[in-house]
N, C-alpha and C positions, 0 to 999 in steps of 0.2 A: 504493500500500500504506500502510498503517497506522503502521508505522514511520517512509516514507518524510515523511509529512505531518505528524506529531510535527518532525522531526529539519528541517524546512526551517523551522519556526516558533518551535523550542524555543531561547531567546538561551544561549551561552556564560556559564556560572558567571565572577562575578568572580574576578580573585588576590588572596589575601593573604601576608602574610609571616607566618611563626612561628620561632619558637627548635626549634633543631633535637628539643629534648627532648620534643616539643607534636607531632611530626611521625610518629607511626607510621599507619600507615594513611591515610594523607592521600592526595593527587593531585600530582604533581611538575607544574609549570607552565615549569619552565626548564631546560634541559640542565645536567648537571652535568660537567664539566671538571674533571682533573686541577692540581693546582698546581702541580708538578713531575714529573719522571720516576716510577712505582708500578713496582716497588719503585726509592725514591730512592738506590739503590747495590746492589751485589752482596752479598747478602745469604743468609748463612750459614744451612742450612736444617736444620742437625742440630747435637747435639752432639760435641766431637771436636777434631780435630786441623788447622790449617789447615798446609799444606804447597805448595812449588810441582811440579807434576806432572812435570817433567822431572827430580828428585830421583828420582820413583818409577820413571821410566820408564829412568834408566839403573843400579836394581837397589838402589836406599840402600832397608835397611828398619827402619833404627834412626836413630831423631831426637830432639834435645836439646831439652825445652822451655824454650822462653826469656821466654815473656811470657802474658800470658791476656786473650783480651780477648773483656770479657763485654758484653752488648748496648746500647747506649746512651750508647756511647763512644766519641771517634774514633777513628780506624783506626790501629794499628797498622803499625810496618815491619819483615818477617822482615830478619833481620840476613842475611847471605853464609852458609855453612858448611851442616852435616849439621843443622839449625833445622828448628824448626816452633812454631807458637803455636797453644795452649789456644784453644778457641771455643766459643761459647756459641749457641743456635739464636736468632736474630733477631738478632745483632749485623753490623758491616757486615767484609766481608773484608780482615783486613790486606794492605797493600801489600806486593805481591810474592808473593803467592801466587793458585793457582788451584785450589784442590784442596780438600775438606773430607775428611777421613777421620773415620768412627763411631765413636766411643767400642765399641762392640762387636766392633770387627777390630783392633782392639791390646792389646799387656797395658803398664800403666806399671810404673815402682820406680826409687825416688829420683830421678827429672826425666826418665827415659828412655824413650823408647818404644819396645817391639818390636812391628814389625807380624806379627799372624796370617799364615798362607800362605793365607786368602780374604782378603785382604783385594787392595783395586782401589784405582788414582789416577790415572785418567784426567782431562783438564783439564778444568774448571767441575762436578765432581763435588757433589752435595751444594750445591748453591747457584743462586740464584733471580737473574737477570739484572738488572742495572740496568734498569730499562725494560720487562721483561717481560710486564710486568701491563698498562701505558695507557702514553701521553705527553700531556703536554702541547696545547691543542688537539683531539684526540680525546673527545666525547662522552663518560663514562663509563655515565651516564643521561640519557633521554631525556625530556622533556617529556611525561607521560600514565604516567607511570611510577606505580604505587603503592608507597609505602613501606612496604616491612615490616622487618624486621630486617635481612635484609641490604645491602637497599640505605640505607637509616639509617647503617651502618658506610662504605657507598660515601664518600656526603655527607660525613660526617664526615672521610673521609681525604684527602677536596679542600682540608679549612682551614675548610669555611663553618658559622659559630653557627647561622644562620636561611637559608630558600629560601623560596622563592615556591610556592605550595599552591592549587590551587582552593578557595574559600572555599564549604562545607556547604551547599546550599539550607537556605531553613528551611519545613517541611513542616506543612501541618496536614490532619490525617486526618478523613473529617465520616463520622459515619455519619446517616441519616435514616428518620424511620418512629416513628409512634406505637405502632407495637407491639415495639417493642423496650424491654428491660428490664436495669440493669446488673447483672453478677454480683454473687451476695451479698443482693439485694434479692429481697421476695415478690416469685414472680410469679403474674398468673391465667392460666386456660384457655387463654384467647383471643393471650397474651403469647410472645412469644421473646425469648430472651438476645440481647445485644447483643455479640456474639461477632467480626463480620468484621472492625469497628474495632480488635480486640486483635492481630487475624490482621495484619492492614496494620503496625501498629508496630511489631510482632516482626518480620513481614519486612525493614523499612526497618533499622530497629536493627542485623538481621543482615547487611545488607550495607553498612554501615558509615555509614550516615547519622544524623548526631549531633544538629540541631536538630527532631523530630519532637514537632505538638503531636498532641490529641484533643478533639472534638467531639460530643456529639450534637442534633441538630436535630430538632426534633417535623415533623410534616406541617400547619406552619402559612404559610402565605405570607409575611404579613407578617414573621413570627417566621425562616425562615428568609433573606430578604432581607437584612437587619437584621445577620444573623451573619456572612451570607454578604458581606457590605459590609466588615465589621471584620476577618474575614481574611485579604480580596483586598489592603485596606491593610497587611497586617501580615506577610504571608510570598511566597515568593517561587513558593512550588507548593500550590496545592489538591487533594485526592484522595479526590471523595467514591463513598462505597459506596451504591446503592441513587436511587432515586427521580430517574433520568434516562432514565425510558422514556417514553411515550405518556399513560400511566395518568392517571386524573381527580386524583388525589391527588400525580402527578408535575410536584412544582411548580418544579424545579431549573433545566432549560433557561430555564423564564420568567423568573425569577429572573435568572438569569448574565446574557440577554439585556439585562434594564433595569438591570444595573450594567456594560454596554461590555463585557461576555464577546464577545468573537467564536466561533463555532462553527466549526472548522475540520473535522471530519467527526462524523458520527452511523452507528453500527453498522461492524462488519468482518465480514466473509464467514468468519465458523469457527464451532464448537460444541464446548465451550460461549462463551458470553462473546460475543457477537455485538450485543448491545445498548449498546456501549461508546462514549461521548460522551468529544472533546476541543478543546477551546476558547484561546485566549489571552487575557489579561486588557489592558486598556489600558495599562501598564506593563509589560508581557512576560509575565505573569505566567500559568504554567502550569496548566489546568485539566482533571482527568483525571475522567472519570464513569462509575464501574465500574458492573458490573450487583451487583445484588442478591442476586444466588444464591452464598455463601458460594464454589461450587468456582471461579464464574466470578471472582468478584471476586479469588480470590488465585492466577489462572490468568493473569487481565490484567496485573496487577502484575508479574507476575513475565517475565511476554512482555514488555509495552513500557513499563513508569512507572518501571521500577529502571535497563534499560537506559539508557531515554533521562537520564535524567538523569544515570547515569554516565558518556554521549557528552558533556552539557554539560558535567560539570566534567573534561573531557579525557582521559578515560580509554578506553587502546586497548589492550581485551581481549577475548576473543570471548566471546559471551555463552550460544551454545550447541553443541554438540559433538554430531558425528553415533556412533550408536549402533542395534544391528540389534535387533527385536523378538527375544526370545526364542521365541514358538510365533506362529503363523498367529493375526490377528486381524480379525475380520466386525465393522464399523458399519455392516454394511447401504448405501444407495444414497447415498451423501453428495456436494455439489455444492459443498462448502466444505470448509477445512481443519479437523483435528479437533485436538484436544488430550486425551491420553489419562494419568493420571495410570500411575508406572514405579517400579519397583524395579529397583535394578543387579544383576543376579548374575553369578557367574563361574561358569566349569568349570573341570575338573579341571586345564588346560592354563593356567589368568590368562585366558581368552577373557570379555569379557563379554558380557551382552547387558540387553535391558529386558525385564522382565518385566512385563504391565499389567495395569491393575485398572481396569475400567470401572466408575464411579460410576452410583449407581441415581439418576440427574439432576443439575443443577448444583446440586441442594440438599444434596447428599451428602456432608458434607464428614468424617465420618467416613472416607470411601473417600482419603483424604487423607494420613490420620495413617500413619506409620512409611513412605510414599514417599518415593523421593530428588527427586523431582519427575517433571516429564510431558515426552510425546514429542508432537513437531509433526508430525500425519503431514498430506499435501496430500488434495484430492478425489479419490474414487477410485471407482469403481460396484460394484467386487468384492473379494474378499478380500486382505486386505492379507496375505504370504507369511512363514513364517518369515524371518529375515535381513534383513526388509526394512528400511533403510536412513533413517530420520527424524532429527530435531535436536530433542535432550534438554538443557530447563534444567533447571535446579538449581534446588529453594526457597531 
């Protein structure tokens, strides 16, 4: 398979290190480990009254405040007597007590408390265990982790400035073709917009990839040789759209060949996107050769150039999620797997399903816009059933 042949030749992204404030969205390369016990003491989960629970349990429901202790300060020690200390939520539990009572089940006046008749003091009430959370040695995050906000607060509460991060491929997008023309410029008759190069950035952009260049290359040989030489030296993945087929004018394969591309496969068994070239460079370097048809080329990307390169810089997430077709769908006699562009809907119950929109050819990339992406269905000779069961990416 397609994937499988990518992912046996594709090298592991380097590490680097960053400052933790540099770190959202990144790729965790290292387990993250506790520094101490989380929470590093018994730790007061409301505001109120610290008390020890056999006070409460053998019937005391008036107690003298004697001390307050607000968050951020050692521990306190209840004295002997009808006592209890003021507490503040995140400070750690004076000594000698077990008990947090709410500000809400007591009334005070002049240092005294009388407890409500709801009110409860069973022991470790209102309060977050030493140790609760991690220890020491235990994992907290694992290596393939992406950082988003919360596990950023994880890292942080380990101690650590900087981790170690998959360091970003750096990407350059080519599109190719003399009839391609950039937005914003005349065009004639004979001309199209240079549209799928924009489509690749946004997508790369959108899933978190930060070094992405652009290209466009005429249908010249020498002229694309040339560029194609200064890239291969300068980033770490190529991704071109268009002019990797057969064609008299398809001068890419030739190309990649006489600069040490190796050709690791040509075409995969689906529709659309079936004309799909991938290669390695003599430095590792990543060569992916989408087809030219607008829906294909950002059907491919999003099937295997986003994944794979998320497997290199160690990222373990799944990349598509199974989902039932909303109504019965006919592509006729197909001997290969399809890819069907999907909208999510729900019913009345949260049930979702996909609803699809068959494009009038791989050129149809209007058939595109306001989809959540497409469904993978397999070969099939007959109709494919309400419910039926495929794997739905996400643009």
């Amino acid at each position: 398979m397609a994937r499988e042949a990518i992912d046996a030749r594709l090298m592991p992204l380097p590490i680097e290190w960053r400052p933790l404030s540099e770190c959202i969205g990144q790729i965790l390369r290292q387990d993250v480990f506790a520094e101490r016990d989380n929470p590093p003491f018994d730790r007061v989960c409301m505001d109120g009254i610290a008390i020890r629970s056999k006070d409460f349990e053998r019937g005391l429901r008036q107690f003298q405040i004697e001390a307050t202790q607000p968050a951020g300060t050692p521990a306190l020690q209840l004295s002997p007597g009808e006592n209890a200390i003021e507490v503040m939520t995140g400070a750690m539990m004076p000594r000698g007590t077990d008990c947090v009572i709410p500000l809400e089940e007591y009334d005070i006046a002049a240092g005294t408390v009388s407890l409500l008749d709801s009110a409860s003091g069973g022991a470790f009430r209102n309060i977050q265990r030493r140790g609760s959370d991690s220890a020491p040695g235990v994992p907290m995050l694992k290596a393939g982790t992406r950082l988003r906000s919360p596990e950023i607060a994880v890292v942080a509460s380990a101690g650590l400035a900087e981790v170690s991060v998959s360091r970003h491929p750096s990407v350059m997008v080519i599109s190719t073709g003399d009839e391609l023309v950039e937005p914003g410029e005349p065009i004639l008759e004979h001309q199209v917009r240079r549209s799928n190069a924009y489509a690749v950035v946004a997508a790369l952009h959108e899933h978190g990839f930060e070094h992405v260049g652009s290209d466009h290359i005429l249908d010249k040989e020498a002229m694309l040789q040339e560029r194609l030489a200064q890239h291969l030296a300068e980033r770490d993945v190529v991704v071109l759209s268009g002019g990797v087929s057969k064609g008299k004018f398809d001068f890419v394969p030739k190309a990649l060949k006489s600069l040490e591309v190796e050709e690791v496969f040509y075409q995969v068994a689906q529709r659309p996107g079936a004309p799909m070239w991938f290669g390695i460079g003599p430095r590792g370097q990543a060569v992916f050769g989408l087809p030219g048809n607008p829906v294909s080329t950002l059907m491919c990307l999003i099937r295997y150039v986003i994944p794979a390169l998320h497997r290199a810089m160690g990222i373990h997430e799944a990349v598509s999620e199974p989902i039932g077709l909303a109504s019965a769908l006919n592509l006729g006699r197909k001997s290969m797997a399809s890819f069907v562009p999907v909208t999510i809907q729900y019913d009345a119950r949260g049930a979702r399903s996909a609803r699809h929109h068959t494009p009038n050819g791989s050129g149809d990339f209007l058939s595109l816009a306001a989809t959540d992406g497409f469904i993978e269905l397999p070969p099939r000779a007959d109709v494919f059933p309400e419910g039926f069961v495929g794997d739905l990416y996400r643009w």
